[in-house]
C-alpha positions in Angstrom: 0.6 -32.1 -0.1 3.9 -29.8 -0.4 3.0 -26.9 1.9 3.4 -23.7 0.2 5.7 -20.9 1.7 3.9 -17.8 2.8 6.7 -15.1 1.5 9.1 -16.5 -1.6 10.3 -14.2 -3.8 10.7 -14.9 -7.8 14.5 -16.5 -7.6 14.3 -15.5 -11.8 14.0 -11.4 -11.0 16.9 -9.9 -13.4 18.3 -8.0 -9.9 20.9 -5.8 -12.2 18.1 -4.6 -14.3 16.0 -3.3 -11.5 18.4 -1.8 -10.3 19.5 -0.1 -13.2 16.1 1.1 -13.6 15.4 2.5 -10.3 18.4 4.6 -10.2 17.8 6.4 -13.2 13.6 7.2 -12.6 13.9 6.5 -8.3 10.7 4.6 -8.8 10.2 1.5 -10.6 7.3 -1.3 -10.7 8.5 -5.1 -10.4 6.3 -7.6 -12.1 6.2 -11.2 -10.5 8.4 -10.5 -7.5 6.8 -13.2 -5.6 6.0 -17.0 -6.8 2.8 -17.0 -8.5 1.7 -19.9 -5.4 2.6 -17.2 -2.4 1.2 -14.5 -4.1 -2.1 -16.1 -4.2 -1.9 -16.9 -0.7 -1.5 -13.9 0.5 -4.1 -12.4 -1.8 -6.2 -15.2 0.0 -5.4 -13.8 3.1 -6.6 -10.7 2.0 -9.8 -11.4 1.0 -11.1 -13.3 3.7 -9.0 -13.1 7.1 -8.9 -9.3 7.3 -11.0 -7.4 9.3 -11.4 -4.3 7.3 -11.1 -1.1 8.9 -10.8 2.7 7.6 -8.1 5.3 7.2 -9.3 8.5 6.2 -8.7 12.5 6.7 -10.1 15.5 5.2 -7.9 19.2 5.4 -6.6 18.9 9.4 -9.1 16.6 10.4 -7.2 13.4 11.1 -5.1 11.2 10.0 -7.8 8.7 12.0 -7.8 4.8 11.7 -10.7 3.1 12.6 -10.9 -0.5 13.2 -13.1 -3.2 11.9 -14.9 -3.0 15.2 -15.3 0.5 15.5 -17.1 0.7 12.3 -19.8 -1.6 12.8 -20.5 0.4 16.4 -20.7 3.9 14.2 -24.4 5.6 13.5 -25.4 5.9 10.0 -25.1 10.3 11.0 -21.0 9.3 12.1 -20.7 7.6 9.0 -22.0 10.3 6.8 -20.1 12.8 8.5 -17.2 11.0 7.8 -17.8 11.4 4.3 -19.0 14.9 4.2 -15.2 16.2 5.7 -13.2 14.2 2.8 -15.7 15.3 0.4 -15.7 18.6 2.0 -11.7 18.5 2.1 -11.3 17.9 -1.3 -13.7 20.4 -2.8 -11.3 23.0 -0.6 -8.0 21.5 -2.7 -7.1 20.2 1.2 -5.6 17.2 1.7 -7.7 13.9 2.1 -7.9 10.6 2.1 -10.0 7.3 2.1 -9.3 3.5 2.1 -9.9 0.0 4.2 -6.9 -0.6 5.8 -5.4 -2.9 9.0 -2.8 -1.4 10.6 -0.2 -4.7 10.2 2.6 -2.7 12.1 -0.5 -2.0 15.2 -1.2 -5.0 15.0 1.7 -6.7 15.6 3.0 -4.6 18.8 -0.4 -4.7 19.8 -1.2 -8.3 19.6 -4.5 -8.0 18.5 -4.8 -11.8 16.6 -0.7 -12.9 17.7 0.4 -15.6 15.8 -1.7 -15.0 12.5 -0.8 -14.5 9.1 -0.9 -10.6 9.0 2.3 -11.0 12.0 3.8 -13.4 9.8 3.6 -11.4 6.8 5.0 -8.3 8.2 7.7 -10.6 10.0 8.7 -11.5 6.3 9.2 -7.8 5.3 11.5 -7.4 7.9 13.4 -10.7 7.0 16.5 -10.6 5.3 15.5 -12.0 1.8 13.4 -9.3 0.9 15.2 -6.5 2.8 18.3 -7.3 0.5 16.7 -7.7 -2.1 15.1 -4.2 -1.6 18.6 -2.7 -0.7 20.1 -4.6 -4.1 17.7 -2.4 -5.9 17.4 0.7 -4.5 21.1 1.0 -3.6 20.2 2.1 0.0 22.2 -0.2 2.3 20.7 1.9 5.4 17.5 0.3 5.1 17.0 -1.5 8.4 13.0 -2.3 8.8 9.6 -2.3 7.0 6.3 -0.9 8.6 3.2 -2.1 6.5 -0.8 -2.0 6.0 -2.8 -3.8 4.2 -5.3 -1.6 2.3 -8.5 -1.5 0.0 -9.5 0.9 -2.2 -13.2 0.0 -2.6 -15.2 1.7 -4.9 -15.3 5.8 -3.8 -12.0 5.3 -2.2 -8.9 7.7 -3.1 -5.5 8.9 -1.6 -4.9 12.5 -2.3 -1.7 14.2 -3.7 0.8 14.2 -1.0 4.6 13.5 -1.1 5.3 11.3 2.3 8.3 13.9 3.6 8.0 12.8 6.6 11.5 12.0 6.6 11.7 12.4 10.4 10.4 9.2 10.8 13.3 7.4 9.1 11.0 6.9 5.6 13.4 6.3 2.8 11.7 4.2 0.1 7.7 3.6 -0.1 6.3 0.3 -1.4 3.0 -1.1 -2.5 2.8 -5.3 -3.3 -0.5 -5.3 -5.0 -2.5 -7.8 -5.4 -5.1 -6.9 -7.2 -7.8 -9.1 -8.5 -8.3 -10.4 -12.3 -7.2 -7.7 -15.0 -7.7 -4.5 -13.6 -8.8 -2.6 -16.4 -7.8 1.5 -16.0 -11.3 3.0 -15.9 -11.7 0.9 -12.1 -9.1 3.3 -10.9 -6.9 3.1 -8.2 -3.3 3.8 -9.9 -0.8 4.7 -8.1 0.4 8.0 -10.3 3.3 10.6 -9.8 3.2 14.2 -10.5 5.1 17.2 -11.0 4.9 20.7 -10.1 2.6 21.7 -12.6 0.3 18.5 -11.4 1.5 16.9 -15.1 1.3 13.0 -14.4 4.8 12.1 -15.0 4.7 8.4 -14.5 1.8 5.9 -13.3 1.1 2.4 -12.2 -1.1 0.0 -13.0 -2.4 -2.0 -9.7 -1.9 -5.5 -10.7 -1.6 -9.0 -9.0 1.7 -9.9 -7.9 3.8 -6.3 -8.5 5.5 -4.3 -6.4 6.1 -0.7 -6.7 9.2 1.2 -4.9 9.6 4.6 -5.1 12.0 7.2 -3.1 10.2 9.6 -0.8 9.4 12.7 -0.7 7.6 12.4 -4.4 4.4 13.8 -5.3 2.2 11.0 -5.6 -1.4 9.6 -5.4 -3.6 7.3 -5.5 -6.8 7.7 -8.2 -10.4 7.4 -6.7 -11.9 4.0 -7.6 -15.3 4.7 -9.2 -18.6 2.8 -7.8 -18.6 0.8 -11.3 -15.7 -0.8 -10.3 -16.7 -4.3 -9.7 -13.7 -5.1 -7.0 -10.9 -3.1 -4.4 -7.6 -2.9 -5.1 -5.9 -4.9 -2.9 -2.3 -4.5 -0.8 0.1 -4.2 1.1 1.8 -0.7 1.7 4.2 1.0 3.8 7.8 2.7 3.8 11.3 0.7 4.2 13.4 2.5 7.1 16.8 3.8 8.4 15.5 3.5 11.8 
């Protein structure tokens, strides 16, 4: 059997017309931008050799990342007070958030499973076949690096309206390679919308398998709660490309 490669991107992506794109809206979504084989590895990958943890934070309360570990040892009280400060948060208009994640990037410098295929994906971020491709289409040639996550939005999971300027930190473009299971229909959630001053959705994504979204930061952005009818999570990977 031909072994399949973990990270290949489409070789037929019209590069010119991407580019075009992003320039004029600074946030574009790129269908099939991996082979339809990798793409279901990874998504494989997802689904059953990832340890699930939790990012959350309600108003000043966090950001906090708990591992898959950490969960299992919390009381069913720490778990509901959990929820109470993002629910809490949110009735307040603070900012909060809620989603499975593991912390790729922590991971990796930490060595907590070395070798495995969460190392190797985030080693192929950081190759050079996708970073030029990224720099092709976003016209940024500073981009050095990619830090990533791979995330979940179960059912009651959200990301609230925030606009990642934390430009200190040497974030330049965001991305999200979803992966998301069968055909997402819009009332499961989970899109990935942008807003303007007035809070008027300018411009939203659909999670779907096999897409990437890019998009320049600081934008005003979020991530729609996933209701509990939602048979599925959205699956991903996130995280910024860098200058540094």
């Amino acid at each position: 059997m031909t072994p399949v490669a973990l990270f290949e991107i489409n070789p037929e992506l019209d590069r010119r017309a991407l580019a075009n794109k992003f320039s004029a809206d600074g946030r574009l979504q790129i269908r099939n931008i991996l082979s339809n084989q990798t793409a279901r590895v990874i998504q494989e990958i997802l689904i059953k050799q990832t340890p699930w943890g939790i990012g959350w934070q309600g108003g000043s309360n966090g950001p906090h990342g708990v591992r898959a570990e950490e969960i299992a040892a919390l009381t069913n009280a720490q778990r509901h007070n959990i929820g109470e400060t993002v629910n809490q948060a949110m009735i307040k208009g603070d900012y909060a958030f809620m989603f499975g994640q593991y912390r790729m990037l922590d991971a990796y410098l930490g060595q907590w499973n070395s070798g495995g295929p969460h190392d190797l994906l985030l080693e192929h971020l950081n190759a050079e076949p996708f970073l030029s491709l990224i720099r092709e289409i976003t016209g940024d040639d500073s981009l050095v690096k990619a830090d990533g996550q791979a995330t979940l939005y179960a059912p009651g999971h959200f990301l609230g309206v925030h606009d990642d300027s934390h430009v200190a930190e040497g974030w330049k473009i965001a991305y999200v390679l979803n992966l998301a299971i069968g055909d997402w229909r819009p009332e499961w959630g989970g899109y990935l919308n942008f807003l303007d001053d007035d809070g008027d959705v300018i411009a939203g994504f659909r999670p779907r398998f096999n897409a990437l979204n890019l998009f320049r930061v600081p934008q005003r952005h979020e991530v729609t709660f996933v209701p509990p009818f939602a048979p599925s999570g959205r699956l991903a990977i996130t995280g910024w490309l860098r200058d540094r």
